[in-house]
N, C-alpha and C positions, 0 to 999 in steps of 0.2 A: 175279235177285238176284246171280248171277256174275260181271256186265259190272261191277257199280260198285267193286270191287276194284282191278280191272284199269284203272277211268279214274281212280280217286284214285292208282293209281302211277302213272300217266304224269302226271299234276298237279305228282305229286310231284317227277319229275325235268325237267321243265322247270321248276319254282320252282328246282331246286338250281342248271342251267343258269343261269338268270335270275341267282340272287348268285355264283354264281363269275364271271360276266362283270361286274360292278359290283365287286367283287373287284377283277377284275383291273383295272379302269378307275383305281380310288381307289392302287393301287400302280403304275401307270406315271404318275399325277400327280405322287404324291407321291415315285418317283424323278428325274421331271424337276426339278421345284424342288428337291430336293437337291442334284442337280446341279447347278441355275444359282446356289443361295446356296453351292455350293461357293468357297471363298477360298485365293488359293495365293499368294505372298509375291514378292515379283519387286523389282529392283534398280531404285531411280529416284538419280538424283544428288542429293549432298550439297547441292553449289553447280557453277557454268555451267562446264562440261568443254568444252576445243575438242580440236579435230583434232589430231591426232599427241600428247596427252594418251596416257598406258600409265595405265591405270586399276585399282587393286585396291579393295578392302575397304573401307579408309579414305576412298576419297572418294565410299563407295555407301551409302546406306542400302539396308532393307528393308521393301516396303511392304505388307501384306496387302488385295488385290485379287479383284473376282468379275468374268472375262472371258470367264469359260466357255474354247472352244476359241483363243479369240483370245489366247491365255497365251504360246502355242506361238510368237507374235512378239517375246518380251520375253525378255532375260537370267533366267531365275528362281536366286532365292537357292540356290548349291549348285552353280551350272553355273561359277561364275568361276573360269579357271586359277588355278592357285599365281601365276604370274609376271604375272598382271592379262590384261589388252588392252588392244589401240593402238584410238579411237575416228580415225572418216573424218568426222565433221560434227561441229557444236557438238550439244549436248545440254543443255537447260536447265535453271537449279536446279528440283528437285523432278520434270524429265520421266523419266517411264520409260523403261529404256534398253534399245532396239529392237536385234534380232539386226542387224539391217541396217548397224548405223554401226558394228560392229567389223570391225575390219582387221587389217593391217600396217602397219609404217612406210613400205615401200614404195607402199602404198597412199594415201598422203598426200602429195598433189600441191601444197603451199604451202608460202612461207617466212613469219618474222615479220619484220617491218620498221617501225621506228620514223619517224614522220610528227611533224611541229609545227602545229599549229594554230590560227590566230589569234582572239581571243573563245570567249564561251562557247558549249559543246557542246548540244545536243540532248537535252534526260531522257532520250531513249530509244535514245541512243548509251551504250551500258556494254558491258561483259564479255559474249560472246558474242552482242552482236546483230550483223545484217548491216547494211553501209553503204555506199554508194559513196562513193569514192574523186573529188570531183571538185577540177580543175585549171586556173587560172587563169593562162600565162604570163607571164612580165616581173613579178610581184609583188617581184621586194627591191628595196629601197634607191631606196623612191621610183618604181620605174619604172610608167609606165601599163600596168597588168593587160591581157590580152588578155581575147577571149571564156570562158567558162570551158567545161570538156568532163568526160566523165567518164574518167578515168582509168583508174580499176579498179571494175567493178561485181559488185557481193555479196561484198565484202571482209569476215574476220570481224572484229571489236575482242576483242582477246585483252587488254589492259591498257590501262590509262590512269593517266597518272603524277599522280600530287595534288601539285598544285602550294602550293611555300613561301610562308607569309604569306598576305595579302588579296590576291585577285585584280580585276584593274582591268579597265577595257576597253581593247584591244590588245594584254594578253598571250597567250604561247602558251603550249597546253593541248599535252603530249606522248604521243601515243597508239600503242602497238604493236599495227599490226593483221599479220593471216594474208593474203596475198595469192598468188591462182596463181604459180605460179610462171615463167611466162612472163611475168607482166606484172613481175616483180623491178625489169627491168633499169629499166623506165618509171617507173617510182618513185621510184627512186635518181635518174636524171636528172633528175627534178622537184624532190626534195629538194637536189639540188647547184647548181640553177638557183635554188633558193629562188624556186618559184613558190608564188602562193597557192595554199594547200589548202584544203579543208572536206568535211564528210564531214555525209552525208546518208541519215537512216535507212529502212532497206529494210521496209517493212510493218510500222512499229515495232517491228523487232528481234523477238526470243527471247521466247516466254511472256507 
């Protein structure tokens, strides 16, 4: 009559065993997914930011995000200095803005330079996509075109000038793109040779 004492308390304490570890099971679930529906607010662009852009407040919103550890890649709201950042790539309307494309101005290796462009552009030639740059010699004034080549490849389109009134065919569309800046000088001599241009979008562009 002694022994069943002594076996309903060890019954006992492997049952308490058994819910403290179901316990603990149901509370490292239910801190994990608290974790992953954790949301933390992080900077995405207003509208298409390029390069050498100094970025504050006004051209960022803030976006509430669940990234878990992958946060730790993105601008989050609170980190932007007083005096903004220089952005190094484009950044698209609405992309979230990666630690990786702020910089310096020294860091921004392009100038912008205005290009003419005959007929109409490409839908997916706008504000921050990438395009090459290709070129046609002997285009003014009549002269037989040569082969055409590309100029400058991954050029960005930073603006495009809207042209006055109805547009016909053979007018030129006026476009400011970002070009490395070693290929400047090749541009400029295209532009003053008034070769044909055209500009051809790089994996349709941005977003």
């Amino acid at each position: 009559m002694a022994a069943r004492p002594f076996r309903a308390f060890w019954l006992d304490i492997r049952f308490l065993i058994g819910v403290l570890l179901v316990a603990g099971s149901v509370a490292g679930v239910v801190a994990v997914v608290a974790a992953a529906d954790e949301t933390v607010e992080i900077y995405a662009a207003r509208d298409t930011l390029l390069p050498g852009d100094r970025v504050s407040e006004a051209e960022l919103v803030a976006r509430p995000v669940r990234l878990a550890e992958a946060h730790r890649t993105y601008l989050t709201v609170g980190e932007l200095p007083a005096d903004g950042v220089v952005l190094t790539r484009p950044v698209a309307q609405g992309e979230l803005l990666p630690r990786s494309v702020l910089g310096d101005a020294a860091d921004v290796d392009s100038a912008s330079v205005m290009v003419s462009i005959t007929g109409e552009l490409a839908e997916a030639v706008a504000p921050g996509a990438a395009v090459d740059l290709w070129s046609s010699p002997g285009g003014a004034a009549g002269e037989d075109v040569g082969p055409p080549a590309v100029l400058v490849p991954e050029a960005t389109v930073a603006r495009i000038a809207e042209p006055e009134g109805m547009v016909v065919a053979g007018d030129t569309v006026s476009v400011e793109l970002l070009v490395p800046d070693d290929r400047v000088a090749r541009v400029l001599e295209a532009v003053a040779a008034e070769d044909a241009l055209a500009l051809v979008p790089v994996g349709g562009g941005l977003g």
